[in-house]
GUKOLPA-568375 format. One line per 2 residues: number of its first residue (from 1); their letters; for each residue x, y negated, z negated of N, C-alpha, C. Coordinates in nm, 3 decimals. Layout:
% residues N
NUM = A = X Y Z X Y Z X Y Z  ...;
% end
This chain:
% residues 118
1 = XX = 0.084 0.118 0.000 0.000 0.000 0.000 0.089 -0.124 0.000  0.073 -0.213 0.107 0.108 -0.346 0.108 0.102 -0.438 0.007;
3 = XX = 0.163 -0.520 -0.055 0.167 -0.615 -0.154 0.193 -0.759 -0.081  0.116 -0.859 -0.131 0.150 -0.978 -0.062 0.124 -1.062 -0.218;
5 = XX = 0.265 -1.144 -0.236 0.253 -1.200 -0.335 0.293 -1.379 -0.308  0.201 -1.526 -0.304 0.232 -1.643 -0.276 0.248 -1.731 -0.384;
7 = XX = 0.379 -1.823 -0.336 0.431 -1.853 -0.444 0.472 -2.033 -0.398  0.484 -2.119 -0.453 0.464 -2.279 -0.424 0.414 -2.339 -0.419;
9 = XX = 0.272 -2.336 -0.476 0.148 -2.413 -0.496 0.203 -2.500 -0.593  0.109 -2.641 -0.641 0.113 -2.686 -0.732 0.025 -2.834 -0.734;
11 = XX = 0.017 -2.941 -0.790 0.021 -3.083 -0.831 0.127 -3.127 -0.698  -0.013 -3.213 -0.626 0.118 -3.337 -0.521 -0.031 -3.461 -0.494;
13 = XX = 0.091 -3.598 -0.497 -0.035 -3.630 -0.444 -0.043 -3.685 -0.305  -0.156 -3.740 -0.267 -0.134 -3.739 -0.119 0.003 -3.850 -0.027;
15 = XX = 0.004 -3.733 0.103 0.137 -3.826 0.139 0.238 -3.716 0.160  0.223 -3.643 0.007 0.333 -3.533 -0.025 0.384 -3.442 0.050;
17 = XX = 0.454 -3.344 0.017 0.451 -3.231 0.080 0.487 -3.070 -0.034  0.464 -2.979 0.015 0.420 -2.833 -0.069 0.472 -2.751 0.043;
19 = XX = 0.622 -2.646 0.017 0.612 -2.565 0.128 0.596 -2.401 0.030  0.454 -2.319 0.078 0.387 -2.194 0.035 0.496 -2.122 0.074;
21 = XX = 0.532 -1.989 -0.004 0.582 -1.857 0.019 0.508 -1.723 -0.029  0.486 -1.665 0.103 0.495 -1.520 0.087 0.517 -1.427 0.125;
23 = XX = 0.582 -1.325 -0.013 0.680 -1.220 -0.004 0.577 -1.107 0.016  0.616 -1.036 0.109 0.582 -0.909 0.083 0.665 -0.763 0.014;
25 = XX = 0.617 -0.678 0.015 0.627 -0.556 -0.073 0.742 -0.466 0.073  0.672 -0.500 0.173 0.760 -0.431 0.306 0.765 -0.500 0.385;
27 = XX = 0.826 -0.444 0.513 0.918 -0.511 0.638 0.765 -0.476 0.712  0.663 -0.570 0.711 0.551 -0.583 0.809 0.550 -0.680 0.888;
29 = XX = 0.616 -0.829 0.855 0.557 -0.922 0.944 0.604 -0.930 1.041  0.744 -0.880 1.070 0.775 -0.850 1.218 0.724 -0.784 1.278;
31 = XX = 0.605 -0.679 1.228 0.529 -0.606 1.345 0.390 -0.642 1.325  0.348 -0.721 1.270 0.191 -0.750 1.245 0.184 -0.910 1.255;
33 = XX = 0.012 -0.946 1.300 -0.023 -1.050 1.317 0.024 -1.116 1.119  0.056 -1.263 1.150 0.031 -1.295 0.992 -0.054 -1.463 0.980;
35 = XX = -0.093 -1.469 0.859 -0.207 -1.582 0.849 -0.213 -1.681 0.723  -0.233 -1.828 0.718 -0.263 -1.846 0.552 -0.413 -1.918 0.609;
37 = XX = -0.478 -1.888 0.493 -0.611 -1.930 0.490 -0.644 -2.018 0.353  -0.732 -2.053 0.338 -0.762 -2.154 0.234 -0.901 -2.128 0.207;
39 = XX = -0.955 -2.174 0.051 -1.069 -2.171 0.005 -1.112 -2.286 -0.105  -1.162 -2.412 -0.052 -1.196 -2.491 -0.101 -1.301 -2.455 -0.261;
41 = XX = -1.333 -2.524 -0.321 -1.445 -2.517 -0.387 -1.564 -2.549 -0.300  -1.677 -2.446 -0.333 -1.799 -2.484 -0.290 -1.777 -2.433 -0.097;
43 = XX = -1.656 -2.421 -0.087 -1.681 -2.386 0.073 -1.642 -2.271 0.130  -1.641 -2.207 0.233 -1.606 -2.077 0.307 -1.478 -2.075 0.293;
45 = XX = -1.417 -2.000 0.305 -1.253 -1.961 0.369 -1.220 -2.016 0.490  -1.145 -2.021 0.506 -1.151 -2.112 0.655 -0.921 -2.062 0.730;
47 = XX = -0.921 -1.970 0.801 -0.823 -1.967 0.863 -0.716 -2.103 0.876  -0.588 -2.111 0.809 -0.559 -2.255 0.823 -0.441 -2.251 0.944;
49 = XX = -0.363 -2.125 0.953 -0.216 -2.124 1.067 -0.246 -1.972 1.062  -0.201 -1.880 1.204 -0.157 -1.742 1.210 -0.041 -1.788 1.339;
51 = XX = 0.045 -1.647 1.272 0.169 -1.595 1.409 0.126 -1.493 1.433  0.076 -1.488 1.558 0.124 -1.291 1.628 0.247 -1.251 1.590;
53 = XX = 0.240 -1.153 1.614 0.391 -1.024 1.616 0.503 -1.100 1.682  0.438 -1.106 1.797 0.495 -1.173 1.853 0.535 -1.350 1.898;
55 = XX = 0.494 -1.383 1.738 0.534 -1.549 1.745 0.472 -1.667 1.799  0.330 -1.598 1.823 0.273 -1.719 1.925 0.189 -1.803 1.859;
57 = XX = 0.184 -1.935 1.767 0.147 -1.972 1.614 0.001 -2.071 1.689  -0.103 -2.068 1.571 -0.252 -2.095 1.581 -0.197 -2.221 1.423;
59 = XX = -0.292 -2.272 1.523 -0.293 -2.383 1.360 -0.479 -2.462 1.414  -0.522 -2.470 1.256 -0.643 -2.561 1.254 -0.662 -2.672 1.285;
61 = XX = -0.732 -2.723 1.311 -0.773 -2.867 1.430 -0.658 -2.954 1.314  -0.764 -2.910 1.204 -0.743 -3.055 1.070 -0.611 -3.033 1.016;
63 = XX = -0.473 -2.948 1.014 -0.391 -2.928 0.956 -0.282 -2.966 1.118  -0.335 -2.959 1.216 -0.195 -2.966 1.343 -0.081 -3.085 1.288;
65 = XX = 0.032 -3.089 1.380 0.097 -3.192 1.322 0.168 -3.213 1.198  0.071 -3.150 1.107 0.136 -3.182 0.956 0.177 -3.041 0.873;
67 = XX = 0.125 -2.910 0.885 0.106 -2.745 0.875 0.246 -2.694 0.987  0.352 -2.604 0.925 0.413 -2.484 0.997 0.429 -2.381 0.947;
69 = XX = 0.377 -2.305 1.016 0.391 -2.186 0.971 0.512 -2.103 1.000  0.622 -2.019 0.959 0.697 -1.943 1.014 0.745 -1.815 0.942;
71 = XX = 0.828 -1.737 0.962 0.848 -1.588 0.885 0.977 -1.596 0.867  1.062 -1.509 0.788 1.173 -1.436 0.790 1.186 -1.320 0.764;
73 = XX = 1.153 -1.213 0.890 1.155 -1.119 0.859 1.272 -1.041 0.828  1.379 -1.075 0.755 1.470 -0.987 0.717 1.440 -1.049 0.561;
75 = XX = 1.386 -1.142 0.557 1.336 -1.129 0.376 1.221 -1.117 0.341  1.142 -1.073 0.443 0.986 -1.032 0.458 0.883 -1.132 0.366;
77 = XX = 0.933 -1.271 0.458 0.842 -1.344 0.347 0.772 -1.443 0.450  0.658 -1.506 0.416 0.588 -1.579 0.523 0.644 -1.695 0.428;
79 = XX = 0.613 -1.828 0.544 0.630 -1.974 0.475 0.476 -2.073 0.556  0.439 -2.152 0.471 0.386 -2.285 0.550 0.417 -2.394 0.465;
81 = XX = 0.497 -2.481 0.546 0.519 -2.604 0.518 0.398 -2.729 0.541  0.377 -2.760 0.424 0.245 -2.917 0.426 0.295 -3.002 0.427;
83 = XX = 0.313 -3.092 0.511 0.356 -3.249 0.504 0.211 -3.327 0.501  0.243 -3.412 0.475 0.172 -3.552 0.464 0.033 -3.478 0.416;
85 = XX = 0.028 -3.393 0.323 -0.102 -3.355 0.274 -0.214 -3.458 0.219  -0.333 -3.426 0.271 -0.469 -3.485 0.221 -0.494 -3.410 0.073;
87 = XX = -0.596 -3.540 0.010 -0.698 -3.470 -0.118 -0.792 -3.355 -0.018  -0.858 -3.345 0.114 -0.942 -3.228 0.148 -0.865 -3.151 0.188;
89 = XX = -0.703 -3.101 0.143 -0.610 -3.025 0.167 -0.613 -2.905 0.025  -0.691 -2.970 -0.067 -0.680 -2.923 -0.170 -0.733 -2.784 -0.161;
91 = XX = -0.719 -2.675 -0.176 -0.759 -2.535 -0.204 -0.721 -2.446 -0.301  -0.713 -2.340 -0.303 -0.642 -2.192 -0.283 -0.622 -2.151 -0.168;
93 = XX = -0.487 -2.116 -0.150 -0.421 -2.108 -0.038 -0.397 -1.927 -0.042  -0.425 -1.855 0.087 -0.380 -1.711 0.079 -0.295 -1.680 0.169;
95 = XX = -0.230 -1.589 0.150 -0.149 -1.529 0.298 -0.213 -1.440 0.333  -0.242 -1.358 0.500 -0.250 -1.245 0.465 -0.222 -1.205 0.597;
97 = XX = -0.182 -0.982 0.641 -0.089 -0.962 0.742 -0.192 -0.849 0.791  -0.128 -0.850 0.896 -0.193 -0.734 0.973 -0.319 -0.698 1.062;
99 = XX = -0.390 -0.598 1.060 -0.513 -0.575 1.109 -0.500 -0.603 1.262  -0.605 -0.541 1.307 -0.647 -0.559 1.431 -0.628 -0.741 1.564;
101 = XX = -0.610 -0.713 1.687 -0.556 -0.812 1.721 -0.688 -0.936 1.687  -0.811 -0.876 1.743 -0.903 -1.027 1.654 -1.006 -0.995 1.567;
103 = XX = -0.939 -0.907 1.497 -1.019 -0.849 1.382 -0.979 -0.922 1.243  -1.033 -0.884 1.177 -0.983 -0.938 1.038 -0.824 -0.881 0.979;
105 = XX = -0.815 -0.953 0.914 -0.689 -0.941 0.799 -0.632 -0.762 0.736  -0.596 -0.691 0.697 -0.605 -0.575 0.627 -0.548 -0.651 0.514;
107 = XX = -0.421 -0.688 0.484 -0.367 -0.713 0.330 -0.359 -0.878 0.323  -0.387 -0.903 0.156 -0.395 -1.009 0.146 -0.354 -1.020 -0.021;
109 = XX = -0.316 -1.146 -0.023 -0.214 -1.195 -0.131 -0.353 -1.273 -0.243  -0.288 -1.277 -0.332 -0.355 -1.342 -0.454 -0.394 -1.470 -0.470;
111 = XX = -0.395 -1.524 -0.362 -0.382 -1.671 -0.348 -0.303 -1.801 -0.430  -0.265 -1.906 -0.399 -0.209 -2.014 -0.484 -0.227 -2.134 -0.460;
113 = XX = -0.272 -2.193 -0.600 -0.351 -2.320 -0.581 -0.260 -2.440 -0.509  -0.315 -2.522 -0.418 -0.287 -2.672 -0.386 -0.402 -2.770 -0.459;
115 = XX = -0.327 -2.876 -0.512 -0.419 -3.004 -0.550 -0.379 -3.101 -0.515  -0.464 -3.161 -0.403 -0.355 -3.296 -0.413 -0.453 -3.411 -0.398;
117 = XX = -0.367 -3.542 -0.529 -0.465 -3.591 -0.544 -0.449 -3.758 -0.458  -0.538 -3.818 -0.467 -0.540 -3.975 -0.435 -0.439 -4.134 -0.516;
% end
Protein backbone atom coordinates (compact mmCIF):
# COMPACT_ATOMS: atom_id res chain seq x y z
CA UNK A 1 0.00 0.00 0.00
CA UNK A 2 1.08 3.46 -1.08
CA UNK A 3 1.67 6.15 1.54
CA UNK A 4 1.50 9.78 0.62
CA UNK A 5 2.53 12.00 3.35
CA UNK A 6 2.32 16.43 2.76
CA UNK A 7 4.31 18.53 4.44
CA UNK A 8 4.64 22.79 4.24
CA UNK A 9 1.48 24.13 4.96
CA UNK A 10 1.13 26.86 7.32
CA UNK A 11 0.21 30.83 8.31
CA UNK A 12 1.18 33.37 5.21
CA UNK A 13 -0.35 36.30 4.44
CA UNK A 14 -1.34 37.39 1.19
CA UNK A 15 1.37 38.26 -1.39
CA UNK A 16 3.33 35.33 0.25
CA UNK A 17 4.51 32.31 -0.80
CA UNK A 18 4.20 28.33 0.69
CA UNK A 19 6.12 25.65 -1.28
CA UNK A 20 3.87 21.94 -0.35
CA UNK A 21 5.82 18.57 -0.19
CA UNK A 22 4.95 15.20 -0.87
CA UNK A 23 6.80 12.20 0.04
CA UNK A 24 5.82 9.09 -0.83
CA UNK A 25 6.27 5.56 0.73
CA UNK A 26 7.60 4.31 -3.06
CA UNK A 27 9.18 5.11 -6.38
CA UNK A 28 5.51 5.83 -8.09
CA UNK A 29 5.57 9.22 -9.44
CA UNK A 30 7.75 8.50 -12.18
CA UNK A 31 5.29 6.06 -13.45
CA UNK A 32 1.91 7.50 -12.45
CA UNK A 33 -0.23 10.50 -13.17
CA UNK A 34 0.31 12.95 -9.92
CA UNK A 35 -2.07 15.82 -8.49
CA UNK A 36 -2.63 18.46 -5.52
CA UNK A 37 -6.11 19.30 -4.90
CA UNK A 38 -7.62 21.54 -2.34
CA UNK A 39 -10.69 21.71 -0.05
CA UNK A 40 -11.96 24.91 1.01
CA UNK A 41 -14.45 25.17 3.87
CA UNK A 42 -17.99 24.84 2.90
CA UNK A 43 -16.81 23.86 -0.73
CA UNK A 44 -16.06 20.77 -3.07
CA UNK A 45 -12.53 19.61 -3.69
CA UNK A 46 -11.51 21.12 -6.55
CA UNK A 47 -8.23 19.67 -8.63
CA UNK A 48 -5.59 22.55 -8.23
CA UNK A 49 -2.16 21.24 -10.67
CA UNK A 50 -1.57 17.42 -12.10
CA UNK A 51 1.69 15.95 -14.09
CA UNK A 52 1.24 12.91 -16.28
CA UNK A 53 3.91 10.24 -16.16
CA UNK A 54 4.95 11.73 -18.53
CA UNK A 55 5.34 15.49 -17.45
CA UNK A 56 2.73 17.19 -19.25
CA UNK A 57 1.47 19.72 -16.14
CA UNK A 58 -2.52 20.95 -15.81
CA UNK A 59 -2.93 23.83 -13.60
CA UNK A 60 -6.43 25.61 -12.54
CA UNK A 61 -7.73 28.67 -14.30
CA UNK A 62 -7.43 30.55 -10.70
CA UNK A 63 -3.91 29.28 -9.56
CA UNK A 64 -1.95 29.66 -13.43
CA UNK A 65 0.97 31.92 -13.22
CA UNK A 66 1.36 31.82 -9.56
CA UNK A 67 1.06 27.45 -8.75
CA UNK A 68 4.13 24.84 -9.97
CA UNK A 69 3.91 21.86 -9.71
CA UNK A 70 6.97 19.43 -10.14
CA UNK A 71 8.48 15.88 -8.85
CA UNK A 72 11.73 14.36 -7.90
CA UNK A 73 11.55 11.19 -8.59
CA UNK A 74 14.70 9.87 -7.17
CA UNK A 75 13.36 11.29 -3.76
CA UNK A 76 9.86 10.32 -4.58
CA UNK A 77 8.42 13.44 -3.47
CA UNK A 78 5.88 15.79 -5.23
CA UNK A 79 6.30 19.74 -4.75
CA UNK A 80 3.86 22.85 -5.50
CA UNK A 81 5.19 26.04 -5.18
CA UNK A 82 2.45 29.17 -4.26
CA UNK A 83 3.56 32.49 -5.04
CA UNK A 84 1.72 35.52 -4.64
CA UNK A 85 -1.02 33.55 -2.74
CA UNK A 86 -4.69 34.85 -2.21
CA UNK A 87 -6.98 34.70 1.18
CA UNK A 88 -9.42 32.28 -1.48
CA UNK A 89 -6.10 30.25 -1.67
CA UNK A 90 -6.80 29.23 1.70
CA UNK A 91 -7.59 25.35 2.04
CA UNK A 92 -6.42 21.92 2.83
CA UNK A 93 -4.21 21.08 0.38
CA UNK A 94 -3.80 17.11 -0.79
CA UNK A 95 -1.49 15.29 -2.98
CA UNK A 96 -2.50 12.45 -4.65
CA UNK A 97 -0.89 9.62 -7.42
CA UNK A 98 -1.93 7.34 -9.73
CA UNK A 99 -5.13 5.75 -11.09
CA UNK A 100 -6.47 5.59 -14.31
CA UNK A 101 -5.56 8.12 -17.21
CA UNK A 102 -9.03 10.27 -16.54
CA UNK A 103 -10.19 8.49 -13.82
CA UNK A 104 -9.83 9.38 -10.38
CA UNK A 105 -6.89 9.41 -7.99
CA UNK A 106 -6.05 5.75 -6.27
CA UNK A 107 -3.67 7.13 -3.30
CA UNK A 108 -3.95 10.09 -1.46
CA UNK A 109 -2.14 11.95 1.31
CA UNK A 110 -3.55 13.42 4.54
CA UNK A 111 -3.82 16.71 3.48
CA UNK A 112 -2.09 20.14 4.84
CA UNK A 113 -3.51 23.20 5.81
CA UNK A 114 -2.87 26.72 3.86
CA UNK A 115 -4.19 30.04 5.50
CA UNK A 116 -3.55 32.96 4.13
CA UNK A 117 -4.65 35.91 5.44
CA UNK A 118 -5.40 39.75 4.35
Amino acid sequence: QVQLAESGGGSVQAGGSLKLSCAASGNIFSLCKVGWHRQAPGKERELVSSMSALGITHYAESVKGRFTISRDNAENTLYLQMNSLKTEDTAVYYCAACGPKYGAFTYWGQGTQVTVSS
